[in-house]
N, C-alpha and C positions, 0 to 999 in steps of 0.2 A: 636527373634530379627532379622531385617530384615538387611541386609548389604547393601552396596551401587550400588554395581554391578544390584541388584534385582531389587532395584529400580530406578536405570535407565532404568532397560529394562522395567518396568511399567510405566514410564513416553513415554518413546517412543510409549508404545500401545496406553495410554491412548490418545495421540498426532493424531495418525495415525489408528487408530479405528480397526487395522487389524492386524495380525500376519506377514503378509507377508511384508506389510507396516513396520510395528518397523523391522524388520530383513534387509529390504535395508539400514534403518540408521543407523541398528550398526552393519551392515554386518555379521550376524547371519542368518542362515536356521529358516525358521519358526516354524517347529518341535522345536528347541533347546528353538528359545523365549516363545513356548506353553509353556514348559517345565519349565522354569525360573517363569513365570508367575503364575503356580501351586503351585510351591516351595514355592514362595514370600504369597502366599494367605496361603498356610498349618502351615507356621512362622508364619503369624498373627491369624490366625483362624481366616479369614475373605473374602467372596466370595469378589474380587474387579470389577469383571466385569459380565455382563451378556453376554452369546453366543446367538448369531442369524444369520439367512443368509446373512445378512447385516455386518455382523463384529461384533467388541467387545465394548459391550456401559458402562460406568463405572457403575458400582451400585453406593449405597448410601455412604456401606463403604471405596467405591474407590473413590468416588468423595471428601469426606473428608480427605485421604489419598494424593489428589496432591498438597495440599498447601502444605504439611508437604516435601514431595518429592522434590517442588522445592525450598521451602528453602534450605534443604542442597546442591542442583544442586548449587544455588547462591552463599549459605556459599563456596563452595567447588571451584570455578570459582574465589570467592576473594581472596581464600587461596592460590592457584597458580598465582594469579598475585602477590601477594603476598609473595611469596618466589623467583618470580624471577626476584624482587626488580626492582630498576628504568629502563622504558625506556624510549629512545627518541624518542622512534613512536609508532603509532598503530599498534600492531599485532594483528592475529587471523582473522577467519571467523565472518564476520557481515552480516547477511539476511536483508534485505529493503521491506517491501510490500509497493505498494503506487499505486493510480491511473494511468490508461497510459497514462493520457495527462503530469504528474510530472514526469514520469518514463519516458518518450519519449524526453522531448525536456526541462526539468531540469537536470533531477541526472545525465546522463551521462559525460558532463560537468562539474557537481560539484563534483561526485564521482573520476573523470579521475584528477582532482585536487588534493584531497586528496590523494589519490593511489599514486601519483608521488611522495610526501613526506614521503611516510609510506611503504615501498618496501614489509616489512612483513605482512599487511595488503589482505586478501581477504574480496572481498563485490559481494554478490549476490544481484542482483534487479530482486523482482518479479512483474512485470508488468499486474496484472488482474485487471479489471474492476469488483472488489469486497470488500465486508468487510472482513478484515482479522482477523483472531481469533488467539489471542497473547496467551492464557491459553493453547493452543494446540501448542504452538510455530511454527508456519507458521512463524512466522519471528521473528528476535530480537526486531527488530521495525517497528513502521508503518507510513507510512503516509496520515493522514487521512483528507476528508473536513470540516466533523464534529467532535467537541468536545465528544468525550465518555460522557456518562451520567453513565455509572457503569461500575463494574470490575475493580479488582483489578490492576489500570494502572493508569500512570503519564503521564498527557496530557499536551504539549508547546507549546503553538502559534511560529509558524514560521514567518506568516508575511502574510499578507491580496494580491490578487493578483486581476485583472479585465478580464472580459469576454466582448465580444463585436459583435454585428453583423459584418458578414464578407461575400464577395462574390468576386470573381476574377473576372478582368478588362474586359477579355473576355465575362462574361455571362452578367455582367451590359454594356457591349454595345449591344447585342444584346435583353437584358431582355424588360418588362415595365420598364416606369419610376419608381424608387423608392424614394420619399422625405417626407412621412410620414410611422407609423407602420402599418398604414390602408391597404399601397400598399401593404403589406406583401400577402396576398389574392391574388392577383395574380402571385403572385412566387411559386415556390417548395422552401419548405423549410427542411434542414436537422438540424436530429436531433436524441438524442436516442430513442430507443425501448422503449414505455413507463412499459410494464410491466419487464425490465430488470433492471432498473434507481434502483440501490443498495443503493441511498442516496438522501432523500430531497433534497438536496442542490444541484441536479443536473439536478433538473425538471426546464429547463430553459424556455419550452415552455408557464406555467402556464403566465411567466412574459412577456412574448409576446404576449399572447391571443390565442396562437394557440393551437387548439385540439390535433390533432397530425401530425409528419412529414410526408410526403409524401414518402421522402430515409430517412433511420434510421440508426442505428450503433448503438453496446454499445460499444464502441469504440471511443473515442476522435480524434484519429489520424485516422480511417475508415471516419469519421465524413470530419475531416479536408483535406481529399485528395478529397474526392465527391464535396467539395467545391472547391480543385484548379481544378478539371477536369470542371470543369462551370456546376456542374448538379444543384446548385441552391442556396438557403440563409441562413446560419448558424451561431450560436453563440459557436463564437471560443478563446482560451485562449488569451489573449493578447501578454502573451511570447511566444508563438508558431508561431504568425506573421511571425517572422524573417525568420520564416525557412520555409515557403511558398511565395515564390518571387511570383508576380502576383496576390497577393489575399488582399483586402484592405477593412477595417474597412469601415460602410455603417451607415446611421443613428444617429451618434455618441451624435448628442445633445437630441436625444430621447430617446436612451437605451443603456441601460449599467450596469452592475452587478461587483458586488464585495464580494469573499468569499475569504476565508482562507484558511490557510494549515496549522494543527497540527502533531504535531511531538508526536506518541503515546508509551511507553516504556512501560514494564512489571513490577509492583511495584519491585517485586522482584531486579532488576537489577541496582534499583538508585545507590547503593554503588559501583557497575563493576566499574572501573577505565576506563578499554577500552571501554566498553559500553558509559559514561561520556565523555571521551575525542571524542569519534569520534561522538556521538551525539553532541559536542557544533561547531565540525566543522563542521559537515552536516548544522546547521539550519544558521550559519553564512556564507556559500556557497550559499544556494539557496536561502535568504535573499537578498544577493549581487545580483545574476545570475535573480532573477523576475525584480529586480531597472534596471537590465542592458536591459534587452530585451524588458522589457516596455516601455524601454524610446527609444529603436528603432523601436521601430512599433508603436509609436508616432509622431515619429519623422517626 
């Protein structure tokens, strides 16, 4: 019979594909986690991982072993909010994955919001321009452009947001004329890397006609400063306007996009209390914070 100790440090491996990896998160020497990790596999008689130079890849009977693992993680996470009965705030550590255009010029704001309410509350934002893997726990939650199509995860429309050409006042005085998408031809155009583009929904060029950019970025905010330095024409968040003085929406009656932001959780975690409560603040924060900054770089 396996105990709980054992299988957190199996959760941690299987998270972190490495010995060395699960030991900085439970501050264990690798030795020690090799060690726990044998123990745990000779109580079940059962190999849960394969070795290779690469790290530790789950087997078959490891892979069926981590639903089970993080249910009691779950069960065990209610049970402690649960004993230490009502609060008035959010406590605890909460991990954020999300694109760096939402992670740059949203959550800091929305998160610097909530944090002022909830003093016991910590919140990590991890800002990569990637798909975050929630079964690995990379983060409590994600947020993501696209709706998950599987995996065991709970996915919530946040609230739909606009993109827009954009070029700074300087390079459109010096540029060609631009009053159709046709001009586009004669500008530089930024844009991402197209073999980097982590998410359909971010292939903006398809919808421009353009092959590819000239300056690239996978990067929203690399993106978006190449555009205030006047290197050329780019489609940029609509809420991120405000925080580029100089750089103004171009074409507006010809193009223009609209995608979304879902808020993506880990089945496992619907019941968290703190997981719940600081999820309904988060998407009613950045809900507010898109209405507000749209409507000034509208304005």
């Amino acid at each position: 019979m396996a105990d709980w100790d054992d299988l957190k440090v199996f959760l941690a491996v299987a998270r972190g594909e490495s010995l060395s990896r699960a030991g900085r998160v439970l501050k264990l020497d690798a030795a020690t986690v090799g060690r726990r990790v044998t123990r745990l596999e000779e109580a079940l008689g059962a190999r849960l991982f394969t070795r290779s130079p690469q790290g530790y890849q789950l087997s078959d009977e490891g892979a069926r072993l981590v639903a089970h693992a993080e249910a009691v993680e779950a069960e065990l996470a209610r049970a402690a909010e649960a004993l230490a009965g009502p609060s008035e705030g959010i406590t605890g550590q909460i991990r954020i994955g999300a694109p760096d255009g939402c992670a740059n010029y949203l959550l800091p704001q929305v998160v610097a919001r909530i944090a002022a309410v909830n003093p016991g509350l910590e919140v990590q934002i991890v800002a990569l321009p990637r798909v975050f893997n929630l079964t690995r726990r990379e983060a409590d939650m994600v947020i993501s452009v696209s709706k998950p199509e599987q995996g065991r995860v709970i996915a919530t429309k946040i609230t739909d947001y606009r993109l827009s050409l954009a070029a700074s006042r300087d390079y459109l005085h010096e540029a060609p004329g631009l009053t159709d998408l046709a001009d586009l031809k004669a500008h530089r155009v930024i844009g991402y890397i197209p073999d980097m583009i982590f998410d359909r929904e971010l292939d903006y060029l398809a919808d421009l006609g353009v092959d590819q950019a000239p300056l690239a970025s996978n990067s929203v905010s690399v993106q978006l400063n190449l555009i205030r330095q006047g290197a050329g024409v780019g489609v940029v968040h609509d809420f991120a306007l405000p925080a580029a003085p100089g750089v103004e929406r171009v074409l507006t009656r010809q193009f223009g996009l609209t995608r979304a932001f879902h808020l993506v959780r880990h089945a496992d975690d619907r019941h968290v209390p703190r997981i719940e409560r600081f999820s309904t603040a988060l998407i009613e924060g950045l809900r507010a914070e898109v209405a507000r900054l749209e409507a000034q770089s509208q304005a």
